[in-house]
C-alpha positions in Angstrom: 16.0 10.2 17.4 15.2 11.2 13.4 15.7 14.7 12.3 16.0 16.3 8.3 19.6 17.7 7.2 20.6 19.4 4.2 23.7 17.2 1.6 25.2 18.8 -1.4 25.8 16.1 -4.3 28.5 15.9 -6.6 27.6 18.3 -9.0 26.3 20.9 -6.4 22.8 19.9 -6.4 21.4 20.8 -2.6 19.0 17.6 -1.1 17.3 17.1 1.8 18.0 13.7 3.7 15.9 11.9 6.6 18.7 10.7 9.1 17.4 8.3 11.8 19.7 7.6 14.6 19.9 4.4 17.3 19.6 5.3 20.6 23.4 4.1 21.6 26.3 3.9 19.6 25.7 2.6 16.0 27.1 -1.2 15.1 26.8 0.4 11.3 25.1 2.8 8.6 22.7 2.5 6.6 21.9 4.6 3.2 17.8 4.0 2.5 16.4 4.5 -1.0 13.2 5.5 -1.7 10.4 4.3 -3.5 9.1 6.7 -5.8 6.9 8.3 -3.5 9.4 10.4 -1.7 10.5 10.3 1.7 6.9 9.8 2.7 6.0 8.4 6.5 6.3 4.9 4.9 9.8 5.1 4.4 10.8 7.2 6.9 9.1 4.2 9.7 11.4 1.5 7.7 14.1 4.1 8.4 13.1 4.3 12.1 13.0 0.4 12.4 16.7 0.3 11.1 17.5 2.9 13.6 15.9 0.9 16.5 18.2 -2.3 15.3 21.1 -0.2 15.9 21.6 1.5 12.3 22.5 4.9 11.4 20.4 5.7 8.7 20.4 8.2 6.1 17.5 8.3 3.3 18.2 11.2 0.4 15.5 13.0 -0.6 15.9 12.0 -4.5 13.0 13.8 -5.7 14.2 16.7 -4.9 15.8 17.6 -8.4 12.1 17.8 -9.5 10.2 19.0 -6.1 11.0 19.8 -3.0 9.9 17.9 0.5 7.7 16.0 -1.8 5.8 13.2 0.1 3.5 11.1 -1.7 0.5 8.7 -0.6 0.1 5.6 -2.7 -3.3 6.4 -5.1 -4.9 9.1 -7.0 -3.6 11.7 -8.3 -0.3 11.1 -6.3 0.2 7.7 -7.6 -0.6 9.4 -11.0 2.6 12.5 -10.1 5.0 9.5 -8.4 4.8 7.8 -11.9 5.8 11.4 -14.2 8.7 12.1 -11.8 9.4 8.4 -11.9 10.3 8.7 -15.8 12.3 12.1 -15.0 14.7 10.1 -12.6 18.4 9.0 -14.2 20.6 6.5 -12.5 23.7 8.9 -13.1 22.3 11.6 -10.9 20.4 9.5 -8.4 23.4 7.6 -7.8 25.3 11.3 -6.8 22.1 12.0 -4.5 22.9 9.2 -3.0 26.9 9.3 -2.7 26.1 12.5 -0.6 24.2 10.2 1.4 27.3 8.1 1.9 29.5 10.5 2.8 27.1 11.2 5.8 27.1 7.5 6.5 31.2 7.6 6.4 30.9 10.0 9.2 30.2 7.3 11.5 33.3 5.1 11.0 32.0 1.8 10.5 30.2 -0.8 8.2 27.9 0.9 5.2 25.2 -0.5 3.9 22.7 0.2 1.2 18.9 -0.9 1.4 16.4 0.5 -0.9 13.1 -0.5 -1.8 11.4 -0.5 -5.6 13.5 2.0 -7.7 15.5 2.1 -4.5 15.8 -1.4 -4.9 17.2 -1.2 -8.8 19.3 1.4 -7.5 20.5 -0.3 -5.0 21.8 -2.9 -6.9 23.5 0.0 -9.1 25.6 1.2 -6.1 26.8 -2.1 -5.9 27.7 -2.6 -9.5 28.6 1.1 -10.0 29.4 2.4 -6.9 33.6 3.0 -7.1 32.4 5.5 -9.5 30.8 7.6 -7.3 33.7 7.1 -4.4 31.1 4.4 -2.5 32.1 1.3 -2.0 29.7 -0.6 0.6 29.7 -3.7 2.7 27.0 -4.7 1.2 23.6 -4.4 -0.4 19.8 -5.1 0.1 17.3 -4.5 -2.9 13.6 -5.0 -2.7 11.4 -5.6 -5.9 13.8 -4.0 -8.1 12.3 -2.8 -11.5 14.4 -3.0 -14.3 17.2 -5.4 -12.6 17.1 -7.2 -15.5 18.6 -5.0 -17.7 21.7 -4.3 -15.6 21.8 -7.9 -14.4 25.0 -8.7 -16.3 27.1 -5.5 -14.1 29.5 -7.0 -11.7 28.4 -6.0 -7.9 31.4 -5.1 -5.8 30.2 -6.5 -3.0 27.3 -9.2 -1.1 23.9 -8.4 -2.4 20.6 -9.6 -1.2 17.4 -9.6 -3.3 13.5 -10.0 -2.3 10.6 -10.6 -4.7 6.7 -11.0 -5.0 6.1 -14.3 -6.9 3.2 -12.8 -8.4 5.1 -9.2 -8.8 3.3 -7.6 -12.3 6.0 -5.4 -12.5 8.9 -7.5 -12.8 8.8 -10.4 -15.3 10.5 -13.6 -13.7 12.9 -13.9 -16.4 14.6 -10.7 -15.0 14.8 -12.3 -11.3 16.1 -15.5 -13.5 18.7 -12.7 -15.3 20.5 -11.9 -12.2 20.6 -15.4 -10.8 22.1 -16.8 -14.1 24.4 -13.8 -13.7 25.6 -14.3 -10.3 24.8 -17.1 -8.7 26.7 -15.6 -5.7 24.1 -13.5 -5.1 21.2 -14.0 -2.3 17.8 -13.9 -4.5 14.9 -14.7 -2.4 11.2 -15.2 -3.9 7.9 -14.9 -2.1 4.7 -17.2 -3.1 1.6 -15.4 -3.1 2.8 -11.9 -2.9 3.2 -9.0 -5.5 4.9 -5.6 -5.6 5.4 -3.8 -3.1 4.6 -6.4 -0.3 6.6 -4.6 2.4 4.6 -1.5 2.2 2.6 -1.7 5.9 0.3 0.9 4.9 -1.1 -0.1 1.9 -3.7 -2.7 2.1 -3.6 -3.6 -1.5 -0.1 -4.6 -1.2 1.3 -5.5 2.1 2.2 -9.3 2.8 2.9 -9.4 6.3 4.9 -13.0 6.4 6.4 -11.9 3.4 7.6 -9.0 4.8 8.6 -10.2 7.7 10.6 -12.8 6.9 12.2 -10.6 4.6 12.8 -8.3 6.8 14.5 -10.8 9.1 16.9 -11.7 6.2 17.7 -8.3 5.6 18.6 -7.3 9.4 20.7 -10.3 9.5 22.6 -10.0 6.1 23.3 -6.2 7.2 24.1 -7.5 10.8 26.8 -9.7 9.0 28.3 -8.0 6.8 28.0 -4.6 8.5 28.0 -4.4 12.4 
């Protein structure tokens, strides 16, 4: 069961959030972070598969300081938008939009964890270096292909982190995947041969890895399942 509800962020911004919920009880929570294409039917599916595994999930609408119920397909003149709003987005207020996610994942008494997915994935990362500052502090975190990691490699996560990567990812140099892992060898960094950016995404052709992704995804659900439920 999935429906849309309304969260109010720290500084009284008003989002919209996706929230897909498991059928029985939920063993934990999950907060999902977009890519920057919204809360498009992409990521709301990931967010349904979570739900199926027994997650609560909760995916803020981050966009929505710039445009509301803004979904986005992956070419054209959306790719063209995704990448303007992209360069409007700051980790200081992203990170409250997703804090009021949180709070709605608190609800549910349990485990929290955070999973995001491109900029998701960098921010990600950032709740769990930064997160205490925002009144999160998770069981645990899941970024994909993070952009920009290697800048913030050096911050001190607060709790388990897993990372996934395309080998042949143009967006993300290999010396910021080797940042983090001279950083914190603690953490769980996880490289794909053969795949690029954005090799999770099922519905674009140009990008999906399918054994990529799905041993990925099998890593995730049980790092989450371990730390979480």
């Amino acid at each position: 069961m999935s429906d849309w509800i309304k969260l109010k962020a720290q500084d009284g911004h008003e989002l919209s959030a996706y929230v897909a919920r498991p059928a029985g009880e939920a063993i934990g929570a999950l907060v999902l972070v977009q890519e920057i294409y919204g809360i498009n039917a992409h990521v709301r599916s990931v967010a349904d598969g979570y739900a199926k595994d027994g997650f609560l999930v909760v995916a803020p609408a981050i966009f929505d300081r710039f445009e509301r119920d803004l979904q986005l397909t992956y070419g054209g003149e959306d790719q063209k938008k995704a990448f303007e709003l992209y360069g409007q987005l700051k980790p200081e207020t992203t990170l409250m939009d997703v804090a009021a996610a949180y709070e709605v994942a608190k609800k549910g008494g349990k485990g929290i964890g955070v999973i995001g997915y491109c900029y998701g994935g960098l921010t990600s990362w950032l709740v769990a270096t930064r997160g205490e500052n925002y009144k999160m502090q998770p069981s645990c975190c899941v970024g994909y292909y993070a952009g920009g990691i290697g800048s913030v490699a050096k911050e001190e996560p607060s709790c388990p982190v897993m990372l996934h990567f395309g080998a042949q990812d143009d967006h993300i140099g290999k010396d910021q995947i080797e940042a983090v892992r001279a950083a914190h060898p603690e953490v769980e960094i996880f490289v794909y041969e053969g795949t690029g950016h954005a090799f999770n995404r099922d519905v674009d052709p140009g990008h999906y890895n399918a054994a990529a992704a799905k041993l990925a995804r099998e890593r995730s659900l049980a790092f989450l399942k371990t730390h979480i439920a």
